[in-house]
MARBA-3410 file (N, C-alpha, C, O; in Angstrom, 1 decimal):
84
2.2,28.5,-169.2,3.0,27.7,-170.1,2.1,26.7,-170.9,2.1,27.0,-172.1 ~ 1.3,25.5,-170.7,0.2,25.2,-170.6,-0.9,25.4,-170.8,-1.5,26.2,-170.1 ~ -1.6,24.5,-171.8,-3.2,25.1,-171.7,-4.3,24.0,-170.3,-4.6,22.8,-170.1 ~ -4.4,25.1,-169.6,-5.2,24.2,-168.4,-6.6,23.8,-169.1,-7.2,22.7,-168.9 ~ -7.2,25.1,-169.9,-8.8,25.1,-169.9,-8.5,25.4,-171.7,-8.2,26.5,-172.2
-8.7,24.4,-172.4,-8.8,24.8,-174.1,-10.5,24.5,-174.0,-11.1,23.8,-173.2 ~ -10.8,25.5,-175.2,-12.1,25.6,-175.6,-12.6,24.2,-175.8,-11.8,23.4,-176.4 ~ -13.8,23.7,-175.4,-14.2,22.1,-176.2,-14.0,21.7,-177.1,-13.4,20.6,-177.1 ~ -14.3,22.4,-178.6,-13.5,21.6,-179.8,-12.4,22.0,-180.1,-11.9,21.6,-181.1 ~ -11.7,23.0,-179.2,-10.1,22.7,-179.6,-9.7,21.4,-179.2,-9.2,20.6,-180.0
-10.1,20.9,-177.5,-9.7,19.6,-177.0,-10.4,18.5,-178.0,-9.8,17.5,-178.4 ~ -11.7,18.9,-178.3,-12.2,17.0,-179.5,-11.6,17.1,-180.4,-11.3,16.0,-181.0 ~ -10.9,18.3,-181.1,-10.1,18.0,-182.4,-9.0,17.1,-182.2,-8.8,16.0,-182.7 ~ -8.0,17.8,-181.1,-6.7,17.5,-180.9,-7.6,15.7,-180.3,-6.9,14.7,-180.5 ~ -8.5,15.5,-180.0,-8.4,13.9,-179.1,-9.5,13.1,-180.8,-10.0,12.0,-180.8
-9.6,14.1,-182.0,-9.9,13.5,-183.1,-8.6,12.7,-183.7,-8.8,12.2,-184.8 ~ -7.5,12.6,-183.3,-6.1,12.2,-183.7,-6.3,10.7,-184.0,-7.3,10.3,-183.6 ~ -5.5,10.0,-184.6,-5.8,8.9,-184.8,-4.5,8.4,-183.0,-4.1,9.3,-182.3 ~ -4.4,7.3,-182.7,-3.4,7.3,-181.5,-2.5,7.1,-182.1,-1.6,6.9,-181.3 ~ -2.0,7.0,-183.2,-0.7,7.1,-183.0,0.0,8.4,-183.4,1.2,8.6,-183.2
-0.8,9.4,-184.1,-0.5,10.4,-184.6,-0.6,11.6,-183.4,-0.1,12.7,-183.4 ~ -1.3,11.2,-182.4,-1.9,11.9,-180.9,-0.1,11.1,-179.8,0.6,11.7,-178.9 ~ 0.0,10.3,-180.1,1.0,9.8,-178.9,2.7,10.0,-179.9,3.7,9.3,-179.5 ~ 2.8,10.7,-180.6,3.8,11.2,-181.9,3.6,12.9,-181.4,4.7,13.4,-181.2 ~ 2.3,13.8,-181.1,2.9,14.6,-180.4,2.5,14.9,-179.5,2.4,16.0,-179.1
2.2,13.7,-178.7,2.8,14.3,-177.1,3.8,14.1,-176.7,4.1,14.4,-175.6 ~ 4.8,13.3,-177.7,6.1,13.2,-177.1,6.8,14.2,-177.1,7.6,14.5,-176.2 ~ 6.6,15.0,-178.2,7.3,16.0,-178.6,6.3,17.5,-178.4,5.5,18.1,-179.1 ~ 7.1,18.1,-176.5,6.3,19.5,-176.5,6.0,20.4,-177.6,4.9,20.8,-177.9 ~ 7.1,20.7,-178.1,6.8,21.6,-179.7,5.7,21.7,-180.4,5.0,22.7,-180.8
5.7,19.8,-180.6,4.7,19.8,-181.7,2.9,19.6,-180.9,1.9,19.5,-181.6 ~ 2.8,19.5,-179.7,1.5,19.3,-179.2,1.5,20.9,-178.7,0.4,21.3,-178.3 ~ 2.4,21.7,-178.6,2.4,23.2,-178.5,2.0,23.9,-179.6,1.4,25.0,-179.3 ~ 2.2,23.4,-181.3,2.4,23.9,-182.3,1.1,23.6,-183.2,0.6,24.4,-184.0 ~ 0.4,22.3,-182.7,-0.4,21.8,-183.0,-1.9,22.6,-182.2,-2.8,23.0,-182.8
-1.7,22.6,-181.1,-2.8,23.3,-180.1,-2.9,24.5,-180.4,-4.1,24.9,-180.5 ~ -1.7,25.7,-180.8,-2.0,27.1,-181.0,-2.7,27.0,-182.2,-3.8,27.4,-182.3 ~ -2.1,26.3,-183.5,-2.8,26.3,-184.8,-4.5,25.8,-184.6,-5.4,26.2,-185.3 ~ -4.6,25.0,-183.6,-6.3,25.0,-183.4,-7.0,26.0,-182.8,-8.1,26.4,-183.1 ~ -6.0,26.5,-181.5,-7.0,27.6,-180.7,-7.2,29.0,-182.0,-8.1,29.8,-182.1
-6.0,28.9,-182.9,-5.9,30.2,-183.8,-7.5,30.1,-184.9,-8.4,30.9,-185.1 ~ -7.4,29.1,-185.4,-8.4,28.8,-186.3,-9.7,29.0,-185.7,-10.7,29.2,-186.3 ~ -9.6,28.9,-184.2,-11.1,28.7,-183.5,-11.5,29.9,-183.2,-12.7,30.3,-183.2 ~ -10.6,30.7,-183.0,-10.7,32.1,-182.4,-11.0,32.8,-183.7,-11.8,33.7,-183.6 ~ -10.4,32.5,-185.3,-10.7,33.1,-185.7,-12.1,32.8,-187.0,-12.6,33.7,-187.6
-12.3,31.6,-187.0,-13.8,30.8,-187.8,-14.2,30.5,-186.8,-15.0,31.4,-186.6 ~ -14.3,29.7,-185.7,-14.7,29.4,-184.7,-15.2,28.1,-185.0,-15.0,27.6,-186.1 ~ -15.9,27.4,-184.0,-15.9,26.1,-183.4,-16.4,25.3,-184.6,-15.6,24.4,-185.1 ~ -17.7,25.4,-185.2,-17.7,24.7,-186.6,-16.7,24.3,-187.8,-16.4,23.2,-188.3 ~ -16.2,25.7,-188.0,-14.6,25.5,-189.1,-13.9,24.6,-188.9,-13.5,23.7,-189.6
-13.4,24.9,-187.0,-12.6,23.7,-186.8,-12.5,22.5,-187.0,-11.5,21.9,-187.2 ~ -13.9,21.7,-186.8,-14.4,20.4,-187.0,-14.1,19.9,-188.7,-13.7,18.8,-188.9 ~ -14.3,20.6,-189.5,-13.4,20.5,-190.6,-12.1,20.8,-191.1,-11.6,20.2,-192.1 ~ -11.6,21.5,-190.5,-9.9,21.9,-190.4,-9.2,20.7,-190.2,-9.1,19.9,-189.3 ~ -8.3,21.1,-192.1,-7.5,20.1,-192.0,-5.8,20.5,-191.6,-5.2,21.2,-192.4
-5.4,20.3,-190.8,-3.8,20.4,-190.5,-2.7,20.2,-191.9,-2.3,19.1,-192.4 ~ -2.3,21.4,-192.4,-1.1,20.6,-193.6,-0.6,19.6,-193.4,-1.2,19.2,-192.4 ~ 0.1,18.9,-193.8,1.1,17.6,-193.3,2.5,18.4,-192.9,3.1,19.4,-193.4 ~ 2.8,17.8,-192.3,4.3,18.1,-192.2,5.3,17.9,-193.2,5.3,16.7,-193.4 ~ 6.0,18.5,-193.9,7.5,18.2,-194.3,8.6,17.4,-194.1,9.3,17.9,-193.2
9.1,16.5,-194.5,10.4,15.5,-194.0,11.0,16.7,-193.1,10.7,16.7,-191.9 ~ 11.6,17.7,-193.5,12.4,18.7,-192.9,11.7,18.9,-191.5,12.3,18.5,-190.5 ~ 10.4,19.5,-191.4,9.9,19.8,-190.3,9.8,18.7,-189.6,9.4,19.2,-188.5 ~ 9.8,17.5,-189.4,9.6,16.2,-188.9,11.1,16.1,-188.2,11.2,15.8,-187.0 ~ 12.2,16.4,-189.2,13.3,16.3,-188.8,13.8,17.2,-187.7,14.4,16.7,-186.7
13.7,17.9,-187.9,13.9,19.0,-187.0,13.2,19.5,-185.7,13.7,20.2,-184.8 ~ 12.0,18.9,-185.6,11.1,18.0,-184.4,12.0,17.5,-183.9,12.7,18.0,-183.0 ~ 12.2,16.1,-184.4,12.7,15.4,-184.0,14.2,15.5,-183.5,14.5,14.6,-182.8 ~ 15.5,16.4,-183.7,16.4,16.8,-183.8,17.7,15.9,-184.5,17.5,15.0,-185.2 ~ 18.7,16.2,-184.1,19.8,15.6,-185.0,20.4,14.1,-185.0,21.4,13.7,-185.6
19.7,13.5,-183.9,19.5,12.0,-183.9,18.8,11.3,-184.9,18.9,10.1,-185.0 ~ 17.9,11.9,-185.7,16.9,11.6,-186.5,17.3,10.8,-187.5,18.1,11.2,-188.3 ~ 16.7,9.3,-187.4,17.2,8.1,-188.1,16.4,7.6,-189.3,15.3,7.7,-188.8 ~ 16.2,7.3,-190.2,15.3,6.7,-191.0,15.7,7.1,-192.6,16.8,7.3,-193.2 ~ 14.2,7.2,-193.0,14.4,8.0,-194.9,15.4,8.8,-195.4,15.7,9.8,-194.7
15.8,8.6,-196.2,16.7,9.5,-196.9,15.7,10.6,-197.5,14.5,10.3,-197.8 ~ 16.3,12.2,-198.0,15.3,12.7,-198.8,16.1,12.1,-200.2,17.3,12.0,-200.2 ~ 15.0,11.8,-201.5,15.7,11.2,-202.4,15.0,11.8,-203.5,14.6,11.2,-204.5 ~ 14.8,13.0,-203.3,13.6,13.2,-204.2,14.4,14.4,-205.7,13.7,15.1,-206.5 ~ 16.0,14.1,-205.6,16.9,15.0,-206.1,17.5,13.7,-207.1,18.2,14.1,-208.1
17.3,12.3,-207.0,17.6,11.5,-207.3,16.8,10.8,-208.8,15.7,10.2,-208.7 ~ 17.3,10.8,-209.7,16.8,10.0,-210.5,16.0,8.6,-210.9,16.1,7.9,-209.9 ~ 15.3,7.9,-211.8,15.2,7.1,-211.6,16.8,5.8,-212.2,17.8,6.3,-212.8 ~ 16.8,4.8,-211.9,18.4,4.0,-211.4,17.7,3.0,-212.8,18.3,2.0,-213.2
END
């Protein structure tokens, strides 16, 4: 279920995190699940140099939200909204 043994720069990428962006997904198994495969994937397939430059997309308000699930408090999306 678990990675016991990740390749070395899969583990220095994921611990290249800034901490608060590193302790954001370990709260959330999904996203340190989601985050880990997209590194082992990239490594397995450019391998260990590439990765050291691999940049992660950003996430999406949506995808954040949905992380997070239907408690999810904060921003509105406003981006349908004019200027006032």
């Amino acid at each position: 279920e678990h990675s016991p043994s990740l390749p070395e720069p899969v583990m220095q990428k994921l611990l290249k995190h800034d901490a608060y962006e590193l302790d954001l997904l370990l709260s959330f198994p999904k996203a340190i699940k989601g985050q880990t495969d997209e590194y082992l994937e990239v490594y397995r397939k450019d391998g260990g140099e590439y990765l050291e430059s691999y940049q992660t997309p950003m996430l999406t308000w949506d995808e954040v939200k949905a992380m997070k699930g239907p408690g999810m408090a904060g921003l509105q999306d406003t981006s349908n909204v004019g200027p006032r």
